[in-house]
N, C-alpha and C positions, 0 to 999 in steps of 0.2 A: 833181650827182654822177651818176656812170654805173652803170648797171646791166649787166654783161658774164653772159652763158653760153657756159659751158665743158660737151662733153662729152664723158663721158672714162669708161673701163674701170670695172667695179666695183670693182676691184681697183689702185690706183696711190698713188704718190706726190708729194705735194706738195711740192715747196720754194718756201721764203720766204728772199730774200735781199735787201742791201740796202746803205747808207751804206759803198761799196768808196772811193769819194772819188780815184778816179784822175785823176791830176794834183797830188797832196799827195806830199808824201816820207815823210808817214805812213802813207800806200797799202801794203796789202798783199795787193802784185799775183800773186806765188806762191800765196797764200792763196787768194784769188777763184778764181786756174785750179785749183786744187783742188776748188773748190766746185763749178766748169761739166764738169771733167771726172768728181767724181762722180754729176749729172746725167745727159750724155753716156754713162754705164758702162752702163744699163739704161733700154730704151724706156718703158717705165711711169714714171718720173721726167717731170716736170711744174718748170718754173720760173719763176717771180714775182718780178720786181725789184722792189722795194719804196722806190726814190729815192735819191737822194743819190747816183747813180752815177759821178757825176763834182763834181771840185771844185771848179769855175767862178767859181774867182775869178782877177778880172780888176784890172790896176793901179789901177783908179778906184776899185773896193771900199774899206770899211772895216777890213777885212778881212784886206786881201793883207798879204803879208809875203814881202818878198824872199829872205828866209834861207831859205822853205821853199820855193823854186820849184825844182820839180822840171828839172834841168839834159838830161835824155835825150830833151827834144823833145815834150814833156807838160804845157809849162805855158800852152799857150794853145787855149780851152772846145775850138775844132774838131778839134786833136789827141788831146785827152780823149777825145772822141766817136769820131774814130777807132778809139785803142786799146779801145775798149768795144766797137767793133762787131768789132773783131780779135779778140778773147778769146770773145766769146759766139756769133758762127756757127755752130762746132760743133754748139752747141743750141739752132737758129734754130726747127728745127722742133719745140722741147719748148719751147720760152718763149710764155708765154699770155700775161701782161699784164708792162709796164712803169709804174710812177708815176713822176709828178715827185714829188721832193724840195725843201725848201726852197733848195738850192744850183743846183740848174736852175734855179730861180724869179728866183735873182738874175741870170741872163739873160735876163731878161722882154724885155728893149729889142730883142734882138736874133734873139732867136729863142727856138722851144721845142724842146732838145736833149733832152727824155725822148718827145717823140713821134718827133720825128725816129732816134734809137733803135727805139721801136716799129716803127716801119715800115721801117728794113734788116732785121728780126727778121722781118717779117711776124704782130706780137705786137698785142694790143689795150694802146690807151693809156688808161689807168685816171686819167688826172688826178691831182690829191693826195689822193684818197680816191674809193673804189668799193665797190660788193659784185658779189660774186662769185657767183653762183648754179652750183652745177658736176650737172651730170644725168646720166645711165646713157645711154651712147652707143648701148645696145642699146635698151632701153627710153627713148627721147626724151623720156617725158612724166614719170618717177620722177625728181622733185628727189630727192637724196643727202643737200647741204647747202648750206650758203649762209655765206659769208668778207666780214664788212667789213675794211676794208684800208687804212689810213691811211699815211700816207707816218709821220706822228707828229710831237708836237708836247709842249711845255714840256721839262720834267726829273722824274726820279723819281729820288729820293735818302733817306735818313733817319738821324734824327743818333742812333740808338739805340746804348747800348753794346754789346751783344753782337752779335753775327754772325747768328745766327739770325735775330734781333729785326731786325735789318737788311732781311736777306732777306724776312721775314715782312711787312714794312711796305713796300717795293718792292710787293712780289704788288697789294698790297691798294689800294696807287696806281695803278699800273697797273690795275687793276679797274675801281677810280672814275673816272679821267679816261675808258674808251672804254666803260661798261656803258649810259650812254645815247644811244652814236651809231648807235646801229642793236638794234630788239626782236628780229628776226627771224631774226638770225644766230648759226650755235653754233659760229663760228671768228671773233675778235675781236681783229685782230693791227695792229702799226704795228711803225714801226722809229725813227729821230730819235735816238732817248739811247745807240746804242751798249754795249747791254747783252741777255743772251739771258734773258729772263726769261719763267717758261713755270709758268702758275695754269688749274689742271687743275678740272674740274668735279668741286665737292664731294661727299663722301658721306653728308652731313649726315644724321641720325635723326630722322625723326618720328613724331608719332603722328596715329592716326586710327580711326574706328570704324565698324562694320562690324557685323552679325549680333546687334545688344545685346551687343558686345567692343570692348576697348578691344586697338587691334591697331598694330605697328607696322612699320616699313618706312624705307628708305633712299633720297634723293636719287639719281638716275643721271642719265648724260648726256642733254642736252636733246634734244628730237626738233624736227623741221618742224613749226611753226605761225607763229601771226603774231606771235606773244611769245612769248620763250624764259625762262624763268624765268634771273633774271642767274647764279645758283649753278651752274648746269647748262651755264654755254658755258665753253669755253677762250679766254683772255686769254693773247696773246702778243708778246713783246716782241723782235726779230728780229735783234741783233745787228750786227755790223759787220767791218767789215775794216780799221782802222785801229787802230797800233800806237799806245801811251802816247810810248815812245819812240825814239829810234835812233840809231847810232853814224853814220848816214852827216853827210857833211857838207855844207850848205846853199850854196846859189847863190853867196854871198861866200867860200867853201872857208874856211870858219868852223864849230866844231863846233855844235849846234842843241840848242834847250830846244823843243819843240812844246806846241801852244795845251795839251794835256791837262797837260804837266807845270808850263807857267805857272802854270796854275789848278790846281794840285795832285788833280789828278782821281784817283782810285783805280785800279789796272789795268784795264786792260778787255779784257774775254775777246772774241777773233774767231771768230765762228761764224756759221751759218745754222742756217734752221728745216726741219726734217721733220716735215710730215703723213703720218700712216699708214693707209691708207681701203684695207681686206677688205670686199668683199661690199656695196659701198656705204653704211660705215660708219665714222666715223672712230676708230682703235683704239685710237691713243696719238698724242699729240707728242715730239718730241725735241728737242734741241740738239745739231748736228754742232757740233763745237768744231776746230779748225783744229790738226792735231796727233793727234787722239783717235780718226780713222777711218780 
């Protein structure tokens, strides 16, 4: 696993972006330029591919499926990679790290298309997981914080009936699958499942004692050390660019059901991640939602 430093303003933004799957006809290539060009709108903007950036799937795959092969010159891995390197120039020189994804990975035989990315970017290539250590580019030696970064991996789902309950048990998977891949990080994000889910460090009560009193006090955000108490880091789940479904019609000029509506997946929100880091501190997370900014 790599260890990358980044150093950058006291003051900037993060994005975390990821599974755009260009070369799918469930691509949603409007969306993504959305995303690079609100990048692009302000120099303190920083950018993170997080994998999956293209679809590479190839006729020998398990995989492939004619119906969905995109017909405008995007269904084969090095035209992908084209159009990715076409779209993200603009913000060649804000993009810091690229991952593989599991869908690069299935071009292992022939080459590796997320570093080759990285490097028309002139971006660091993060493998399918890294940390990110990011420092005060005035002050060299103040770590700020530290990001593990998974490309992502399984599903997080739950069969509860309410909505909340739903949400509330997503958070909590998400928690448990990435709270032991890294102690020392207080940004704990992957991408994989297609979903923006964003578990903020708690502000759990406890107590303690002090002076012969019994005194208490509240959880905050975690600081720099070599363990971060798990309650205290942000867990983030980075979204996607891929629609459930769509009216266009597939390679056979046949209308299309896509892999989400086969498997009756639930909507899935397209968005990316914002970090918000004043004064060398991180303030808040967000989810830009595609549509919403």
């Amino acid at each position: 696993m790599r260890i990358i430093r980044l150093y950058r303003p006291k003051d900037h933004e993060q994005i975390l972006a990821g599974d755009v799957h260009i070369g799918s006809i469930l691509s949603d290539i409007p969306g993504f330029q959305s995303c690079i060009d609100y990048v692009h709108a302000e120099s303190y903007r920083r950018l993170i591919l997080m994998g999956d950036q293209q679809e590479s799937r190839t006729i020998d795959s398990p995989y492939f499926t004619l119906s969905e092969v995109v017909k405008d010159g995007l269904s084969f891995p090095e035209l992908q990679l084209e159009k990715l390197i076409e779209l993200t120039l603009p913000v060649e020189k804000q993009t810091d790290v690229v991952l593989l994804g599991n869908h690069e990975w299935d071009l292992r035989k022939v080459g590796n298309f997320s570093n080759r990315l990285a490097k028309a970017l002139n971006a660091e290539y993060g493998t399918m997981s890294c940390v990110v250590e990011v420092y005060d580019e005035d002050d060299r030696e103040w770590l700020m914080y530290k990001m593990y970064l998974h490309h992502g991996f399984g599903r997080i789902t739950s069969q509860a009936k309410d909505f909340e309950q739903q949400e509330g048990n997503k958070k909590a998977r998400l928690k448990l699958m990435l709270r032991e891949l890294a102690g020392d990080c207080l940004i704990m994000a992957m991408g994989h499942t297609h979903q923006d889910i964003i578990v903020k460090p708690t502000g759990r009560l406890y107590l303690y004692h002090e002076e012969m009193k019994v005194k208490q006090a509240y959880l905050h955000q975690g600081r720099n050390s070599r363990y971060i108490n798990p309650d205290q880091r942000w867990y983030i789940n980075t979204g996607s660019f891929l629609v459930r479904s769509t009216d266009k019609l597939g390679y056979d000029k046949l209308p299309i059901s896509g892999y989400p509506e086969r498997a009756g997946y639930a909507p899935m929100v397209r968005a990316f991640i914002s970090i918000e880091v004043a004064n060398g501190i991180v303030q808040d997370v967000k989810s830009k939602r595609i549509g919403e900014f």
